[in-house]
N, C-alpha and C positions, 0 to 999 in steps of 0.2 A: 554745598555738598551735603549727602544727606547719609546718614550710617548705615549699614545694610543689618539687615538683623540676624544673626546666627540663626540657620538654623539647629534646632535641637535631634539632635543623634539619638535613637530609641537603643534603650537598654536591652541585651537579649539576656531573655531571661530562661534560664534552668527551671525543668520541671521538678517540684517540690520530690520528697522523697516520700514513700509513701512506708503508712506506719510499720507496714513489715520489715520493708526495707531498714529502716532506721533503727528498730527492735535488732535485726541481725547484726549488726553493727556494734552496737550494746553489747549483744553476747560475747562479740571477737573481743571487744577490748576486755568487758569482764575475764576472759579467757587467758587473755596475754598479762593483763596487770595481775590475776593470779600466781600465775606460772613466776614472774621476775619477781614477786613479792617471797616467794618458796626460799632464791637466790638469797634475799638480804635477810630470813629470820635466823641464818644459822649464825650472823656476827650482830643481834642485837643489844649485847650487852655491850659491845664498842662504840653501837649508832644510836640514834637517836631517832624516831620515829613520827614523824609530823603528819597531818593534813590538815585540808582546808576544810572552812566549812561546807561548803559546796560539792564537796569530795572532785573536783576537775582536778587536783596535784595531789602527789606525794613527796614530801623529803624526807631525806635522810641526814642527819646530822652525828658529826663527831661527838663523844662524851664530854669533853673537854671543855668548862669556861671556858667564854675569851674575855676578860678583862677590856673593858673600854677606856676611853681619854674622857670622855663630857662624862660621863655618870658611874656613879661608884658601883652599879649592880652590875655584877657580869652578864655578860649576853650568851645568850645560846651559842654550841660550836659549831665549830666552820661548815658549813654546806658541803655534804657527801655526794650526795646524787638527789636530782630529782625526778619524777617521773610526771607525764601532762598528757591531760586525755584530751585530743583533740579532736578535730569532726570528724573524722574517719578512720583514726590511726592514734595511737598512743608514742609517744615521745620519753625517752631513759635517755638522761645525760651522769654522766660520769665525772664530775670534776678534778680529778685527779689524772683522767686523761688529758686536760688542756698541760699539764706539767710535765708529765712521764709522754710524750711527740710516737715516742716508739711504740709504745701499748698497744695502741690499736690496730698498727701492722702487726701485730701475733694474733691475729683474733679475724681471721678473714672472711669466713661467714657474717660479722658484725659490720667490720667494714664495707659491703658489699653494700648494706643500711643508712648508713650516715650520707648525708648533705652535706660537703664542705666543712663540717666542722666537727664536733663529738656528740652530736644528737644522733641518738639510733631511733629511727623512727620503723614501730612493728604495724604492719596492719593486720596480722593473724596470728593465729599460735603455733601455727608451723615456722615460723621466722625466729623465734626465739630457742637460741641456743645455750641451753644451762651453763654447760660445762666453759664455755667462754665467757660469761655474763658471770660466773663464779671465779677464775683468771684474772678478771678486771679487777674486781671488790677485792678481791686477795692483795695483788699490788696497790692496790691503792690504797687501801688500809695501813698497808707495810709505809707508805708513802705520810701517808695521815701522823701514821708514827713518830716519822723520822720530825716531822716537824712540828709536833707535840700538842697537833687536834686530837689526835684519842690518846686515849690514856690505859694500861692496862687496868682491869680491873679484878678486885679479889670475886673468886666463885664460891658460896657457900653451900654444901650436903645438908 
């Protein structure tokens, strides 16, 4: 007996996107990561402000050491929120919604966004809703609180 040889299945392939195309694309995310970024500067002295090198994410971090077990230098605090520019669409997660189950049923425009879980995924800037996306970081900050990632902090004139 002799093996029969597979044969091989051709890939269908999408037509590449052309630079306009890709440029507009650009613009919506730049548009929408603006807009959410307006949201998180009015609690920056709570959060903490990260990016990568590549600028593809932003996080958000609590004020607050956390103290680790293997090494005595404190680590950055707890992960606030991150945001992830993807091929098409920009990504804001919220981690204080995987805690607070209820939050994001008050926020129904946002929910209408999310996949399955607390990823609001925007592909324009008509999709982004201040006033909910301000809602969330409010409770969740209160949240951050309670379990002593942020810290208040003194304001000096």
């Amino acid at each position: 007996m002799y093996r029969r040889r597979r044969r091989k299945t051709r890939k269908i392939l999408t037509p590449r996107k052309t630079y306009e195309e890709r440029l507009a694309i650009k613009v919506r995310q730049n548009a929408v990561i603006e807009k959410v970024e307006e949201c998180f500067k009015k609690y920056f002295p709570q959060l903490v402000y990260v990016t990568s090198d590549w600028e593809f994410y932003v996080q958000y971090y609590g004020n607050n050491l956390i103290p680790t077990k293997i090494d005595t230098n404190p680590r950055q605090g707890m992960m606030f929120a991150n945001m992830r520019i993807r091929k098409d669409n920009v990504d804001l997660t919220i981690l204080p919604c995987l805690f607070l189950t209820d939050l994001m049923q008050k926020t129904p425009s946002l929910l209408k966004l999310t996949d399955r879980d607390i990823r609001i995924r925007f592909h324009s800037e008509d999709q982004v809703n201040v006033e909910e996306i301000d809602f969330l970081i409010q409770q969740g900050i209160e949240a951050w609180k309670q379990r002593g990632y942020i810290v208040e902090t003194a304001t000096t004139n």
